[in-house]
C-alpha positions in Angstrom: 1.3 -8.4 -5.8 3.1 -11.7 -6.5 6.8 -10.2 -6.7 5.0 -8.5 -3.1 4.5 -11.9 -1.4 7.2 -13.5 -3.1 9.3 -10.4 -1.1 7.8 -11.3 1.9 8.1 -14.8 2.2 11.9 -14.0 1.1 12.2 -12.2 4.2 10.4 -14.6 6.5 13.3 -17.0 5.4 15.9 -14.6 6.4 14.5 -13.9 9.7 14.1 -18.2 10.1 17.9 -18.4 8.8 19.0 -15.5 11.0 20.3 -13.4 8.5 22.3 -10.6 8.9 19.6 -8.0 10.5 20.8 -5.1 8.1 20.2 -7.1 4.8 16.7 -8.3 6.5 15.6 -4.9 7.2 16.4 -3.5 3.2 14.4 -5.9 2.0 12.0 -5.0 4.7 12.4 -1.2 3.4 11.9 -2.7 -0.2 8.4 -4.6 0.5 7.1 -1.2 2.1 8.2 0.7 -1.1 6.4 -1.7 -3.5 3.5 -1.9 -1.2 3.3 2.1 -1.4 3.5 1.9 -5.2 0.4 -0.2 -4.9 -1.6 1.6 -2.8 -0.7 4.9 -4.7 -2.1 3.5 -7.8 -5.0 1.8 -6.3 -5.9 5.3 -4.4 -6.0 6.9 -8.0 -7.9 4.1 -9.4 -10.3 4.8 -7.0 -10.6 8.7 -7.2 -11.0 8.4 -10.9 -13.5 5.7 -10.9 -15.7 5.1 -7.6 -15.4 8.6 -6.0 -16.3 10.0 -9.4 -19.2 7.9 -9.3 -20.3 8.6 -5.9 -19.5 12.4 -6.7 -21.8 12.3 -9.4 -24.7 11.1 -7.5 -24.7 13.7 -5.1 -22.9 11.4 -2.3 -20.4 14.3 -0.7 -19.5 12.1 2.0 -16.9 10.0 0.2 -14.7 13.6 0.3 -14.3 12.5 4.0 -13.5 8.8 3.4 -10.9 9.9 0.9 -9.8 12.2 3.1 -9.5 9.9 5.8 -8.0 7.4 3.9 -5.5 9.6 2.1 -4.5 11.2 6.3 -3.6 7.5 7.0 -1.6 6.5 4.4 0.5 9.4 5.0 1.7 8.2 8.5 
């Protein structure tokens, strides 16, 4: 998450300098792709441990939240 904001504040600087907009928007492309790594592993930290837990319980709604959640960060 630090190299994240450290990536995003690098390009907030490029935009203020008025860097040239192709090198702006690869490290734009760059920030997504690091930001999807995150959220990849964060989505299967969360399947293994609190949608287990709900699982286990009997709470069958959290299929839909997942579901929901997965639909979205597929856009």
């Amino acid at each position: 998450m630090n190299r994240i904001e450290g990536q995003i504040r690098g390009i907030k600087g490029m935009i203020e300098r008025r860097d040239y907009c192709d090198d702006v928007l690869n490290q734009i492309s760059s920030a997504q792709a690091a930001l999807d790594g995150v959220s990849k592993l964060l989505l299967e930290k969360h399947m293994k441990s609190c949608v287990r837990e709900r699982l286990e319980t009997g709470d069958t709604e959290v299929v839909d939240e997942v579901l929901k959640t997965v639909f979205r960060m597929m856009r």
